[in-house]
Jmol script that loads the backbone (N, CA, C; Angstrom):
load data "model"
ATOM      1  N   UNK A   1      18.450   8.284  -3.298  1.00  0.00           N
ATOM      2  CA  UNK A   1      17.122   8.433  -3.870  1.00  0.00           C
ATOM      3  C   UNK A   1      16.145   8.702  -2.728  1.00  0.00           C
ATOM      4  N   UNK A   2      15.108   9.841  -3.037  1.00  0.00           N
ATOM      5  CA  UNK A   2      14.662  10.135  -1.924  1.00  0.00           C
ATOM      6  C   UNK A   2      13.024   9.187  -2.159  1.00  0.00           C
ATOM      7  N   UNK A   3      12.264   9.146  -0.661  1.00  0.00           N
ATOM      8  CA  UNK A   3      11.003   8.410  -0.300  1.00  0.00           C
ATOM      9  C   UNK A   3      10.172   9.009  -1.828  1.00  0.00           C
ATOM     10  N   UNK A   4      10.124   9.385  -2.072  1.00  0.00           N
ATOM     11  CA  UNK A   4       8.831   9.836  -2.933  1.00  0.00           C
ATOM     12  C   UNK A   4       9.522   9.565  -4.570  1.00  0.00           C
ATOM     13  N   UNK A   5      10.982   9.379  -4.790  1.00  0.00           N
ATOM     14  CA  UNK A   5      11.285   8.966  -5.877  1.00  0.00           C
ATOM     15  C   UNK A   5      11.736   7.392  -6.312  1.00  0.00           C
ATOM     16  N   UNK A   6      11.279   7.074  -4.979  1.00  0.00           N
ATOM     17  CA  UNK A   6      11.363   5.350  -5.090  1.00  0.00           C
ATOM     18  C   UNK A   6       9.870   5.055  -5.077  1.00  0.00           C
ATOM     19  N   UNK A   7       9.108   5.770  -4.905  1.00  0.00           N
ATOM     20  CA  UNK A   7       7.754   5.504  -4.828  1.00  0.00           C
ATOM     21  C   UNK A   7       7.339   5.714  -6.190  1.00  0.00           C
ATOM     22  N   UNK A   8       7.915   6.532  -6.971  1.00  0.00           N
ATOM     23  CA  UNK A   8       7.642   7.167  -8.439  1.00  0.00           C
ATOM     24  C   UNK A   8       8.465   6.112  -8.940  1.00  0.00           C
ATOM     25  N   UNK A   9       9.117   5.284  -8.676  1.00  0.00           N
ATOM     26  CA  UNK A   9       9.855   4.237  -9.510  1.00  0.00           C
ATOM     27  C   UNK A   9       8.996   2.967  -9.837  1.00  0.00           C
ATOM     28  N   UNK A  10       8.756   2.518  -8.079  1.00  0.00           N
ATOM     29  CA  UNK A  10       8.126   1.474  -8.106  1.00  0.00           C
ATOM     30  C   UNK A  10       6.987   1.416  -8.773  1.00  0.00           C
ATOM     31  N   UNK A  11       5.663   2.565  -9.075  1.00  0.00           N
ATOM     32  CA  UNK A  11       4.678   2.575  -9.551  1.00  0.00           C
ATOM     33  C   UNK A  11       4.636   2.826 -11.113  1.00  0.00           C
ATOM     34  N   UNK A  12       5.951   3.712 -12.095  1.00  0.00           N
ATOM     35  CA  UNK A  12       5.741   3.201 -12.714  1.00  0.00           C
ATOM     36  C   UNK A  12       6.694   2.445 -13.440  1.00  0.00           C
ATOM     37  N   UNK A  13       7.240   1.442 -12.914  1.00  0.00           N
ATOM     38  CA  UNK A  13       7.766   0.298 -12.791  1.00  0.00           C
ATOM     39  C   UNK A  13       6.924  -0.638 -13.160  1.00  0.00           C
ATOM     40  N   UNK A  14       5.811  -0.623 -12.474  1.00  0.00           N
ATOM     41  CA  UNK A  14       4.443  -1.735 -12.583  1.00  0.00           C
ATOM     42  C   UNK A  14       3.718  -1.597 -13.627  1.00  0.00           C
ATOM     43  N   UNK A  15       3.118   0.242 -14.439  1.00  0.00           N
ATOM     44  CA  UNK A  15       2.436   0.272 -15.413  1.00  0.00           C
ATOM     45  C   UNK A  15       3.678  -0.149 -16.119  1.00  0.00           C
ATOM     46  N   UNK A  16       4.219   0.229 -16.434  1.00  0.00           N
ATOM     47  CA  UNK A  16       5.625  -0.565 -17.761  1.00  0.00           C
ATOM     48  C   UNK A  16       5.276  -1.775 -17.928  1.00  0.00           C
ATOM     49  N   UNK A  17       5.298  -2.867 -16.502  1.00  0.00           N
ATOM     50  CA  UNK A  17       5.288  -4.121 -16.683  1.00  0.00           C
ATOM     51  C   UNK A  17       4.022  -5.172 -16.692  1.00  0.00           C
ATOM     52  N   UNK A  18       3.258  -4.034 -16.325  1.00  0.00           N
ATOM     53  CA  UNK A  18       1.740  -4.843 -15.865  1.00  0.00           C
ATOM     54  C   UNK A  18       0.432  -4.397 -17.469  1.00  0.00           C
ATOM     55  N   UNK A  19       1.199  -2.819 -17.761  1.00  0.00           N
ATOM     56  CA  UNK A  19       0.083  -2.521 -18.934  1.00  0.00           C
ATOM     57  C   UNK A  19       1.164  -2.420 -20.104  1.00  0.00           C
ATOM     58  N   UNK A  20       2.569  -2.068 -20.528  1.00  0.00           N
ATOM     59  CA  UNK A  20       3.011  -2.589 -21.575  1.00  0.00           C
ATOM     60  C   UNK A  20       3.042  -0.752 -22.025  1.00  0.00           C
ATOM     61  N   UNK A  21       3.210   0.100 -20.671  1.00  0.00           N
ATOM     62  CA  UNK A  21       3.183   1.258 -21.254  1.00  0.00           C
ATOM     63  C   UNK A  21       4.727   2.019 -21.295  1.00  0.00           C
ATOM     64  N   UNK A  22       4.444   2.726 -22.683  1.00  0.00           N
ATOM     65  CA  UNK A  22       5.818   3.402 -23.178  1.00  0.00           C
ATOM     66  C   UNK A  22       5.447   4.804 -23.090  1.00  0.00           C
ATOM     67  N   UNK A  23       4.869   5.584 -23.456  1.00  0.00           N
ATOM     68  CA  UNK A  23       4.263   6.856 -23.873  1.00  0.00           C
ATOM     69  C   UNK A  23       4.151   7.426 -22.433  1.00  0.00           C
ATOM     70  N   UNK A  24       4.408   8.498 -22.341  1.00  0.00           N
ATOM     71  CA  UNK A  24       3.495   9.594 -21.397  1.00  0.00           C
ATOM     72  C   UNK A  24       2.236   9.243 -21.248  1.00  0.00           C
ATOM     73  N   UNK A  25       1.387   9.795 -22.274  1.00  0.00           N
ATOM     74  CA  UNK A  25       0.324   9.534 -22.182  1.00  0.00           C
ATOM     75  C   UNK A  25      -0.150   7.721 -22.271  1.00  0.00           C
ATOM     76  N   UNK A  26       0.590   6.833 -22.580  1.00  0.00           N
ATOM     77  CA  UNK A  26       0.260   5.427 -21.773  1.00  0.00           C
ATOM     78  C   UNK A  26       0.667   5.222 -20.297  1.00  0.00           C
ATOM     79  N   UNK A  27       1.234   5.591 -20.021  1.00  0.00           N
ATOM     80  CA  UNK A  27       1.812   5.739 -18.669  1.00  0.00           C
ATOM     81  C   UNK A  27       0.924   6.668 -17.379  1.00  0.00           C
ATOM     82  N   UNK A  28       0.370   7.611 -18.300  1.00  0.00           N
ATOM     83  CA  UNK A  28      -0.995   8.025 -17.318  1.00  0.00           C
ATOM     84  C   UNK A  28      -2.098   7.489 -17.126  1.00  0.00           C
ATOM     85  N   UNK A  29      -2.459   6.872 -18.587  1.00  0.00           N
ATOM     86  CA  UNK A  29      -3.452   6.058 -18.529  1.00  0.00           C
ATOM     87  C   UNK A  29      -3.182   4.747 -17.543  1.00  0.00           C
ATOM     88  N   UNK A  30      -1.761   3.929 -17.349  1.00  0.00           N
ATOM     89  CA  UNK A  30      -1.909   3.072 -16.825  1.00  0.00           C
ATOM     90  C   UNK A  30      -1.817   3.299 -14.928  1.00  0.00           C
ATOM     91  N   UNK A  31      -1.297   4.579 -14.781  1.00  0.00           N
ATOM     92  CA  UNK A  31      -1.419   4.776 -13.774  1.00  0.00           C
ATOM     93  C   UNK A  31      -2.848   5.173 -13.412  1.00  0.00           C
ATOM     94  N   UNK A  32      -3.655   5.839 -13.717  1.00  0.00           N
ATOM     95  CA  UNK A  32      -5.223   5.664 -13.525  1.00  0.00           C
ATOM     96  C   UNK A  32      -5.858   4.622 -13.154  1.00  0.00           C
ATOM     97  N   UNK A  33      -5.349   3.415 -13.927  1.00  0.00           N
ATOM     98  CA  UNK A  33      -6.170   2.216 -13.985  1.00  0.00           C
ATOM     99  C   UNK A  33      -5.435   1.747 -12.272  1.00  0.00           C
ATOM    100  N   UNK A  34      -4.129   1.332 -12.445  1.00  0.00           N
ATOM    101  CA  UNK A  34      -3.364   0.932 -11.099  1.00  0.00           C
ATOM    102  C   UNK A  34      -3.906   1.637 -10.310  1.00  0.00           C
ATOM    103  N   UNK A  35      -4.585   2.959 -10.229  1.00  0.00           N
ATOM    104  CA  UNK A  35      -4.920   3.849  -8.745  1.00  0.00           C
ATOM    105  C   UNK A  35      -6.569   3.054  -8.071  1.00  0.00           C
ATOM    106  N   UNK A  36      -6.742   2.787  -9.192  1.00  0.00           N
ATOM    107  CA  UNK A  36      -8.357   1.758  -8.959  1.00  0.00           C
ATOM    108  C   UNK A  36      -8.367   0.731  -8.622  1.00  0.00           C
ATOM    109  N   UNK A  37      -7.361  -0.170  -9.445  1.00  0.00           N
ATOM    110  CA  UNK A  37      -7.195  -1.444  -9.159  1.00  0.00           C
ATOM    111  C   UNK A  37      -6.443  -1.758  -7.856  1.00  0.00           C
ATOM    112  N   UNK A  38      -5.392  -0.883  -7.652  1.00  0.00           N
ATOM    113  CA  UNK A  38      -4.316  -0.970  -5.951  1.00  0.00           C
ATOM    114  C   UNK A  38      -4.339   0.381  -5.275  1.00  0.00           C
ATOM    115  N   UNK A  39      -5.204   0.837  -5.111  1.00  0.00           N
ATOM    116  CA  UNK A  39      -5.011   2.054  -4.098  1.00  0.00           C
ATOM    117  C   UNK A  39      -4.143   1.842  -2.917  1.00  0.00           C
ATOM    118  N   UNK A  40      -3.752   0.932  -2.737  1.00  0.00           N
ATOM    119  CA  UNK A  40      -2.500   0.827  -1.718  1.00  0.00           C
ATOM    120  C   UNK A  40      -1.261   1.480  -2.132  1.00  0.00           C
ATOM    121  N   UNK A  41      -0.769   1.049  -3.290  1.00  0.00           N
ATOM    122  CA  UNK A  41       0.474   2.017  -3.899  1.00  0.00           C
ATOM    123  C   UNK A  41       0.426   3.371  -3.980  1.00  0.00           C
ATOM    124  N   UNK A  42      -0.795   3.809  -3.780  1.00  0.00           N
ATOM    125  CA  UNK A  42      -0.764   4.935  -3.901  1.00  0.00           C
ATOM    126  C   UNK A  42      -1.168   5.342  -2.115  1.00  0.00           C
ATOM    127  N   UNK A  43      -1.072   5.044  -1.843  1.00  0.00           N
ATOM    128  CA  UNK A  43      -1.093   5.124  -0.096  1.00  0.00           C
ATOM    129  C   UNK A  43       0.010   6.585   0.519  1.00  0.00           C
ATOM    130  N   UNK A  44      -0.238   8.061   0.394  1.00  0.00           N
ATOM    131  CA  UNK A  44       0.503   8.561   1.395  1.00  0.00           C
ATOM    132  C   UNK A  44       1.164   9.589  -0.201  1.00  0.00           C
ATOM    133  N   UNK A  45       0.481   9.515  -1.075  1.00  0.00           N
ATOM    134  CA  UNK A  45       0.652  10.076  -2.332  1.00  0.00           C
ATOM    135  C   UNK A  45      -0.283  11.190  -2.615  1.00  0.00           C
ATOM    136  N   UNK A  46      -0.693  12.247  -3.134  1.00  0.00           N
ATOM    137  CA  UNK A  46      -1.532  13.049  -3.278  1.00  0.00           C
ATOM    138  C   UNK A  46      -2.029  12.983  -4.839  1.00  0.00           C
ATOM    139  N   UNK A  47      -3.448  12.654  -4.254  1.00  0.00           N
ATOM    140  CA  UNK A  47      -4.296  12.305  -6.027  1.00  0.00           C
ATOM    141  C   UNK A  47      -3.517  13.767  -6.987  1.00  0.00           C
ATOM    142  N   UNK A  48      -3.639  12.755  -8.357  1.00  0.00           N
ATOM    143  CA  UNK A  48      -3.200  13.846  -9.472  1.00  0.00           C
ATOM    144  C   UNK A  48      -2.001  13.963  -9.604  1.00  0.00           C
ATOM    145  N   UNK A  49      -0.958  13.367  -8.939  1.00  0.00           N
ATOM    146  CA  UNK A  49       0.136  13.120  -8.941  1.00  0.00           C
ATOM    147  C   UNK A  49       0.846  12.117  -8.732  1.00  0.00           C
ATOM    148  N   UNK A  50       2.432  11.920  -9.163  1.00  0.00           N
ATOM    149  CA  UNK A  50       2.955  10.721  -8.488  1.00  0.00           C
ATOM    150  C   UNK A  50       4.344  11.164  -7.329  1.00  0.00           C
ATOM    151  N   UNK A  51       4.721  12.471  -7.892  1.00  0.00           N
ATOM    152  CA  UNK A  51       5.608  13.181  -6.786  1.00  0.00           C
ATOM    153  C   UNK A  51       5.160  14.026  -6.596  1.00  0.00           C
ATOM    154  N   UNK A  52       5.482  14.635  -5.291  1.00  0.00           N
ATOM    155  CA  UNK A  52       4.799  15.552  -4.735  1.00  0.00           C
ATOM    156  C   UNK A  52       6.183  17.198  -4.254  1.00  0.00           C
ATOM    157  N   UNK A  53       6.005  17.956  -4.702  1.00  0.00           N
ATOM    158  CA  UNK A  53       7.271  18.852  -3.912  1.00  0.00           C
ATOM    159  C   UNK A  53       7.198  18.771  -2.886  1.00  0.00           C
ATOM    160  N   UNK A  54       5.954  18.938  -1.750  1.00  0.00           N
ATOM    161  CA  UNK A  54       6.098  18.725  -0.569  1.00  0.00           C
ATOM    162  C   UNK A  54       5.640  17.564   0.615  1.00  0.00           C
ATOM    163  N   UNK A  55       5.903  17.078  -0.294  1.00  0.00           N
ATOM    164  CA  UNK A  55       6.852  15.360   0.140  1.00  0.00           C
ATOM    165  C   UNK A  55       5.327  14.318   0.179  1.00  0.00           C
ATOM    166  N   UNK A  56       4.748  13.332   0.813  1.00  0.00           N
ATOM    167  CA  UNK A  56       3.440  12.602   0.668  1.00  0.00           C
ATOM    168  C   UNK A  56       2.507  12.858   1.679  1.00  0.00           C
ATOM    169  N   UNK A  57       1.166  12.940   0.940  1.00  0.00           N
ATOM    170  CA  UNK A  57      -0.009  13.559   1.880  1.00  0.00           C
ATOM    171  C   UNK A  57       0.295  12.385   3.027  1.00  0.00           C
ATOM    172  N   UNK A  58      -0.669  12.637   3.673  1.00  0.00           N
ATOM    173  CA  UNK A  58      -1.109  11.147   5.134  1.00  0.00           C
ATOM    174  C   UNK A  58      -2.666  10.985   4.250  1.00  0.00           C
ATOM    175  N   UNK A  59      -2.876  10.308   3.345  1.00  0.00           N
ATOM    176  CA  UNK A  59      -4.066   9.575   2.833  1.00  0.00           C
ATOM    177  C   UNK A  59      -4.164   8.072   3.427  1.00  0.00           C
ATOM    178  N   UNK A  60      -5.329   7.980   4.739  1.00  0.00           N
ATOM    179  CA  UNK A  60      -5.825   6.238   4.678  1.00  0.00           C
ATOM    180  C   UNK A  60      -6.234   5.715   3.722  1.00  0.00           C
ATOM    181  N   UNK A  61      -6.094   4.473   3.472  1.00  0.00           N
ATOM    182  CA  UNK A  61      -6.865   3.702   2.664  1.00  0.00           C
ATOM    183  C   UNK A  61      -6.665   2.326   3.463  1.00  0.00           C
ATOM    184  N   UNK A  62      -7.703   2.252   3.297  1.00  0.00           N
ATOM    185  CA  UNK A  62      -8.336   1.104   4.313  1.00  0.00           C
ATOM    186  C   UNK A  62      -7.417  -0.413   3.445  1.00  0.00           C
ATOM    187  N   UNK A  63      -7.344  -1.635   4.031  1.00  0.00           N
ATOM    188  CA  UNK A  63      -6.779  -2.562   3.714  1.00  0.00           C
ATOM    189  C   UNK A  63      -8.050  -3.475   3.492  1.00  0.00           C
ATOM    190  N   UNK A  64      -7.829  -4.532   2.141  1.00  0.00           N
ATOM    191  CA  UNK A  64      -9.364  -5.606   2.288  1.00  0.00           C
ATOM    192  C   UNK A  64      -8.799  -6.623   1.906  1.00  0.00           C
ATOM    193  N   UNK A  65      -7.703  -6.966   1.281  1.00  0.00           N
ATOM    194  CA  UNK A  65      -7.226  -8.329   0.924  1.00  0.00           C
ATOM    195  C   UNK A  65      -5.392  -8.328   0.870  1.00  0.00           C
ATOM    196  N   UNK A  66      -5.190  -9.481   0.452  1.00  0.00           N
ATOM    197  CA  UNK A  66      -3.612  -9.779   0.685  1.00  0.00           C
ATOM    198  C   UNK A  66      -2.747  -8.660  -0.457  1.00  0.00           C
ATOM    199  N   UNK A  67      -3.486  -8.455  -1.503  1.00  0.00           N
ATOM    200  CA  UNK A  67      -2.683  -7.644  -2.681  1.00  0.00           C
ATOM    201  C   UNK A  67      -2.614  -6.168  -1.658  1.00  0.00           C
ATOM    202  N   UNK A  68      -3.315  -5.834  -1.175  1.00  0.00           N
ATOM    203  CA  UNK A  68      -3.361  -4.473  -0.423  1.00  0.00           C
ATOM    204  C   UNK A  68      -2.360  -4.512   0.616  1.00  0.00           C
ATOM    205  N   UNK A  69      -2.085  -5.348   1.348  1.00  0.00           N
ATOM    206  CA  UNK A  69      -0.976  -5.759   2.553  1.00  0.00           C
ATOM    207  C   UNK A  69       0.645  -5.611   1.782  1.00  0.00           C
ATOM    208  N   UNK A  70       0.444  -6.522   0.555  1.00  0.00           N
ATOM    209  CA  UNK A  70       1.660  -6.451   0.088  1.00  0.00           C
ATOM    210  C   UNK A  70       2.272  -4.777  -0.852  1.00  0.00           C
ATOM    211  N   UNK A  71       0.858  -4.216  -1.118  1.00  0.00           N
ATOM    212  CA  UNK A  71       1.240  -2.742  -1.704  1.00  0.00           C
ATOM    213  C   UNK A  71       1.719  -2.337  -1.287  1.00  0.00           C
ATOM    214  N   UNK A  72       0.740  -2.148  -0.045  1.00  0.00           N
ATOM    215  CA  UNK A  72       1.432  -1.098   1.614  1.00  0.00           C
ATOM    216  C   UNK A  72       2.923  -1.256   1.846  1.00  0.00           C
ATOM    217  N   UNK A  73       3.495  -2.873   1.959  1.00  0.00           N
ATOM    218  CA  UNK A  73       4.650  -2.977   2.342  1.00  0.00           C
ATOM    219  C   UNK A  73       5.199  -2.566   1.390  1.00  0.00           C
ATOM    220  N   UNK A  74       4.957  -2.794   0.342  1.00  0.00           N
ATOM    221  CA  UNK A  74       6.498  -2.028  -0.733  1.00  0.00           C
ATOM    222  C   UNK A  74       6.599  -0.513  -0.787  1.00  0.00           C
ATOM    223  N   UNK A  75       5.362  -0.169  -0.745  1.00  0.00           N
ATOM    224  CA  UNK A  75       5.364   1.113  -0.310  1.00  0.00           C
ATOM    225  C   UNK A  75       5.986   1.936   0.885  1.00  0.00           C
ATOM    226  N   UNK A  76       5.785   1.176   2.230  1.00  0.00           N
ATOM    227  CA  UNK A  76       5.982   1.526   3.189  1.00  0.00           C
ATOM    228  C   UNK A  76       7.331   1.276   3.089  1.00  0.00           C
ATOM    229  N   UNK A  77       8.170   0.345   2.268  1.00  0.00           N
ATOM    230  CA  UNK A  77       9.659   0.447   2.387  1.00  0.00           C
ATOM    231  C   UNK A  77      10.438   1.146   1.616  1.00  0.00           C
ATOM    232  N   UNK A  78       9.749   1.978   0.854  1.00  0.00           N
ATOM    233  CA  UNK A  78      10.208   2.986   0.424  1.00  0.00           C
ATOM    234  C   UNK A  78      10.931   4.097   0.655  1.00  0.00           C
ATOM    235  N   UNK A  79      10.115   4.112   2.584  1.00  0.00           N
ATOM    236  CA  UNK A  79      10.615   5.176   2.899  1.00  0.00           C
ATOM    237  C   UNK A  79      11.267   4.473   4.456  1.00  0.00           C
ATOM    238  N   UNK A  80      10.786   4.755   5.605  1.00  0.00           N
ATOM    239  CA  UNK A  80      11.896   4.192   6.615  1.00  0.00           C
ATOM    240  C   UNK A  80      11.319   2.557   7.249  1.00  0.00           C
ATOM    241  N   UNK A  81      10.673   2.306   6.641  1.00  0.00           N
ATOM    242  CA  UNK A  81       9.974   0.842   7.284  1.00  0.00           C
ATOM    243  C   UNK A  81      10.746  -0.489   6.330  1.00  0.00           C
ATOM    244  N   UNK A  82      11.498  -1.730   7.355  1.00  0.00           N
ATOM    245  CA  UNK A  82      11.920  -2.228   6.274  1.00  0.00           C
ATOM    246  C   UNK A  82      10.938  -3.566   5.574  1.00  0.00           C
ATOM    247  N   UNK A  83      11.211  -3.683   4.410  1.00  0.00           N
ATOM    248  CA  UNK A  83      10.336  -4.897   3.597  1.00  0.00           C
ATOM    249  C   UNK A  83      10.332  -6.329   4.212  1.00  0.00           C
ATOM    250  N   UNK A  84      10.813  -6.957   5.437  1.00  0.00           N
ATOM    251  CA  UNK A  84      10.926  -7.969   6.044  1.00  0.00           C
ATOM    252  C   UNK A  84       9.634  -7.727   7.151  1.00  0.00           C
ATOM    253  N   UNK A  85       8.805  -6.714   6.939  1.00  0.00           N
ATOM    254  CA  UNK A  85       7.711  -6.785   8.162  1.00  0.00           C
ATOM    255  C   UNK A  85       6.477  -7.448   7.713  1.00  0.00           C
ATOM    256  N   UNK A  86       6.024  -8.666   8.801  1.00  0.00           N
ATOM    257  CA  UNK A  86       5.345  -9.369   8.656  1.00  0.00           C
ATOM    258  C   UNK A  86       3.595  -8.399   8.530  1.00  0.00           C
ATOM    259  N   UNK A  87       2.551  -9.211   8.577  1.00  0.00           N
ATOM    260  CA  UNK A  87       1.418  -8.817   7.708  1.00  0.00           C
ATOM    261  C   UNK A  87       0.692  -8.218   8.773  1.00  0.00           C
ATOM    262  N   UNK A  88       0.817  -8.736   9.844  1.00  0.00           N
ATOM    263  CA  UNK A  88       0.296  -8.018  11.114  1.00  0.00           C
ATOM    264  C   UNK A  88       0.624  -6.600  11.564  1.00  0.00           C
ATOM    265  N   UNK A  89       2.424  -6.821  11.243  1.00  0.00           N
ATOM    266  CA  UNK A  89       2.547  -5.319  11.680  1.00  0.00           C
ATOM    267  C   UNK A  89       2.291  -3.770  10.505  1.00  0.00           C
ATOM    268  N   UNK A  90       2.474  -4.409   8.630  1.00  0.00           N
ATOM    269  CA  UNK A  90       1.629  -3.563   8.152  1.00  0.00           C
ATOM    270  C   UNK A  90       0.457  -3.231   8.072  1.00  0.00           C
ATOM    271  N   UNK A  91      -0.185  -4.284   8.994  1.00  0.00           N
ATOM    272  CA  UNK A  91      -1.647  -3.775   9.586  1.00  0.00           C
ATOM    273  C   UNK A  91      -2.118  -2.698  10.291  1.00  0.00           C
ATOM    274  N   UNK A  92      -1.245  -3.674  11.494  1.00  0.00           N
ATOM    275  CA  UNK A  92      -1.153  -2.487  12.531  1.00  0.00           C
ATOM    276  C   UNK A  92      -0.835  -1.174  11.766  1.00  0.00           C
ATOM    277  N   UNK A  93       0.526  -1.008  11.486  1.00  0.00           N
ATOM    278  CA  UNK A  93       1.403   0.818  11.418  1.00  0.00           C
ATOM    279  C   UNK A  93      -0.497   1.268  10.390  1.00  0.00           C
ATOM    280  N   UNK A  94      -1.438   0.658  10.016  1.00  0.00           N
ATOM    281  CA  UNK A  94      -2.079   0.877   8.861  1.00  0.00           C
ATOM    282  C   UNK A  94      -3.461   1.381   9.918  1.00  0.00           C
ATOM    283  N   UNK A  95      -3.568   0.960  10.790  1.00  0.00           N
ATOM    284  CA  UNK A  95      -4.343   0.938  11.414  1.00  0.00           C
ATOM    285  C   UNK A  95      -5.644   0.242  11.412  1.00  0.00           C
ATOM    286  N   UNK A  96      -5.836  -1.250  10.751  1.00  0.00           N
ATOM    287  CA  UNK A  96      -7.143  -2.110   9.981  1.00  0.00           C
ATOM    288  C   UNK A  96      -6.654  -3.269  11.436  1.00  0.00           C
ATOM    289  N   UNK A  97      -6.189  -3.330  12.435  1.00  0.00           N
ATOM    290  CA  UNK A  97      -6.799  -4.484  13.546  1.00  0.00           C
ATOM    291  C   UNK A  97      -7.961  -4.329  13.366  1.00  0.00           C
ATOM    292  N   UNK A  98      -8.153  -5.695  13.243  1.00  0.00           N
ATOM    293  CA  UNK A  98      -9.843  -5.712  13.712  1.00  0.00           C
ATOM    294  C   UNK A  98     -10.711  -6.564  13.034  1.00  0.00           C
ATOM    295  N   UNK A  99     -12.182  -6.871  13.413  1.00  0.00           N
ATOM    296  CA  UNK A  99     -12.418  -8.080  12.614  1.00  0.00           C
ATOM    297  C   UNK A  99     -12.744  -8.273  10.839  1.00  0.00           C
ATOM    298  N   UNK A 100     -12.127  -6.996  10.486  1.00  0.00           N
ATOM    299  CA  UNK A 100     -11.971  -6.798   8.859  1.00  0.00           C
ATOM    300  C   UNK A 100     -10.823  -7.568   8.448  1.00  0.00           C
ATOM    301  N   UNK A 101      -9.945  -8.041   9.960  1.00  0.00           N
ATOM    302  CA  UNK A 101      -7.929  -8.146   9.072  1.00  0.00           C
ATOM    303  C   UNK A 101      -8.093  -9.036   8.408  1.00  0.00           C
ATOM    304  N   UNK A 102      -7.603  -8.689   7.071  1.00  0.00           N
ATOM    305  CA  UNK A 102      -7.013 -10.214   6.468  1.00  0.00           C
ATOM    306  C   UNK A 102      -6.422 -11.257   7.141  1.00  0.00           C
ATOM    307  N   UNK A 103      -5.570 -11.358   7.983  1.00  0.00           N
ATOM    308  CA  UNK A 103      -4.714 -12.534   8.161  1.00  0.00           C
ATOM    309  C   UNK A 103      -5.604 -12.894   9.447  1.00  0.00           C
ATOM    310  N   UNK A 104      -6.645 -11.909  10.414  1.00  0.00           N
ATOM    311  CA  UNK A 104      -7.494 -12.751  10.870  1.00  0.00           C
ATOM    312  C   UNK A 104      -8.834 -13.446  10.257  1.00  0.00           C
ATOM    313  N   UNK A 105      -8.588 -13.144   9.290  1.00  0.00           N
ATOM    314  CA  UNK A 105     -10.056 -13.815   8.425  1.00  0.00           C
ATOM    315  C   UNK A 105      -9.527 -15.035   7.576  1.00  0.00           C
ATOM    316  N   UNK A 106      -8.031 -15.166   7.565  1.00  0.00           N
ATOM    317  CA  UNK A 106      -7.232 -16.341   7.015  1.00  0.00           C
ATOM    318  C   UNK A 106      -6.818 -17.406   8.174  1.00  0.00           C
ATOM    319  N   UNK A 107      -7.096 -16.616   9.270  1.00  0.00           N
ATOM    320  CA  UNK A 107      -6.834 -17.532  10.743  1.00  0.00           C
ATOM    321  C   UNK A 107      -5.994 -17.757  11.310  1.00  0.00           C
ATOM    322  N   UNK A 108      -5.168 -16.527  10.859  1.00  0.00           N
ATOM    323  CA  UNK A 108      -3.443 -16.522  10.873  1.00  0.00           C
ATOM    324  C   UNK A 108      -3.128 -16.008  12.100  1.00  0.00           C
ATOM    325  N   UNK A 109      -4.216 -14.276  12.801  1.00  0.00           N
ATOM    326  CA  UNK A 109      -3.786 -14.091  13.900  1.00  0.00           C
ATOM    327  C   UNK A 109      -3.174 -14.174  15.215  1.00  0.00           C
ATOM    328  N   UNK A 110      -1.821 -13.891  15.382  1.00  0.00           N
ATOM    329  CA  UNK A 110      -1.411 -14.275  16.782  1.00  0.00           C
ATOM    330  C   UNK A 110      -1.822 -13.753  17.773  1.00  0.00           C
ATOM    331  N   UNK A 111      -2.289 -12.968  17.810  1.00  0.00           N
ATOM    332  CA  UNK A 111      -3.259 -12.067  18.446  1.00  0.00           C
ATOM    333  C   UNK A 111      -4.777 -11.790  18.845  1.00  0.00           C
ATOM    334  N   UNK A 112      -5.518 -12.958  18.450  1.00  0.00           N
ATOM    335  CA  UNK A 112      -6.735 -12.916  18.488  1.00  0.00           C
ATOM    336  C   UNK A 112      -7.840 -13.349  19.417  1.00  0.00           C
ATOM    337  N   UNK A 113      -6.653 -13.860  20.386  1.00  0.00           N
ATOM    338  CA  UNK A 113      -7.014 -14.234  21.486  1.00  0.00           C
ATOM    339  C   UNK A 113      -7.310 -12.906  22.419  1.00  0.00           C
ATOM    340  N   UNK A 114      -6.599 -12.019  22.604  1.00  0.00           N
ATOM    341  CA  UNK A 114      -6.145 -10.585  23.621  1.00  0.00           C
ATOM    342  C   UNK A 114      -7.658  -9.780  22.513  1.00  0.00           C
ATOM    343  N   UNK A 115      -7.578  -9.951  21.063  1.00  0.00           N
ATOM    344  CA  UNK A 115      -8.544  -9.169  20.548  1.00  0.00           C
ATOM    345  C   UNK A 115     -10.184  -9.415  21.156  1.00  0.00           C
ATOM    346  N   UNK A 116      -9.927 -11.248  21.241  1.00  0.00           N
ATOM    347  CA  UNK A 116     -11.829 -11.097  21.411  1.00  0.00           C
ATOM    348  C   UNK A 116     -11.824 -10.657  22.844  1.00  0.00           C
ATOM    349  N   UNK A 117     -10.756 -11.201  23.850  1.00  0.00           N
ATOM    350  CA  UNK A 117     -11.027 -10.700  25.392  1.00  0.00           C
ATOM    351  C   UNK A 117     -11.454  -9.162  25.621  1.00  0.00           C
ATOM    352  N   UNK A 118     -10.551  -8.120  24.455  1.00  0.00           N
ATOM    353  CA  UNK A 118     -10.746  -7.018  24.520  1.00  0.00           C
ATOM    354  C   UNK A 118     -12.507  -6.469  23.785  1.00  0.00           C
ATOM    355  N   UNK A 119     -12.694  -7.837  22.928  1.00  0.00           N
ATOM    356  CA  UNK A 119     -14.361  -7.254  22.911  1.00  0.00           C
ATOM    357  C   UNK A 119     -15.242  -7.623  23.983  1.00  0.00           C
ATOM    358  N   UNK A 120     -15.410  -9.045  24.767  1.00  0.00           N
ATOM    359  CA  UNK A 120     -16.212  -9.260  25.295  1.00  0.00           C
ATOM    360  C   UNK A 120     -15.926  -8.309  26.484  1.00  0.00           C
TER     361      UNK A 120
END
end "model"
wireframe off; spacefill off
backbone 0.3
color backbone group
């Protein structure tokens, strides 16, 4: 199964289980709603679609809470990153270090020491 058809699984995998959709047309609708509510799953996907023929845009989307960390990762293991990577490093590959991170605003950072030296 290729990166972009495990990505088309997992997402609508979720409207099935999260909105109760059967139909085509429920299944678009619930993917609409999921693109608002988790724009993380859709991370590296090209709006208006869920597969792409030529394979997933590079779309950022910025990270703001723990549901977004955990999108990214299922997402990101979709394709060559594996699902055992801790929250820091789907940060990092994400590019959100910084004093926005979740897990430094939870106080979790192992790293936050080297971060403030690098501001002051």
């Amino acid at each position: 199964m290729s990166e972009s058809q495990r990505k088309t699984q997992l997402i609508l995998d979720i409207c099935r289980e999260r909105y109760g959709a059967k139909t085509h047309a429920e299944l678009h609708a619930a993917k609409q709603k999921l693109r608002k509510e988790r724009p993380q799953l859709f991370h590296g996907i090209k709006k208006g679609s869920i597969c792409t023929k030529d394979g997933p845009a590079s779309i950022y989307t910025p990270i703001s809470n723990q549901q977004d960390v955990e999108d990214l990762r299922n997402n990101m293991a979709c394709g060559n990153y594996p699902l055992g990577m801790t929250d820091c490093e789907v940060i990092g590959i994400n590019g959100d270090c910084g004093s926005r991170c979740p897990v430094l605003l939870r106080d979790e950072c192992e790293y936050q020491d080297e971060m403030l030296d690098a501001y002051f």
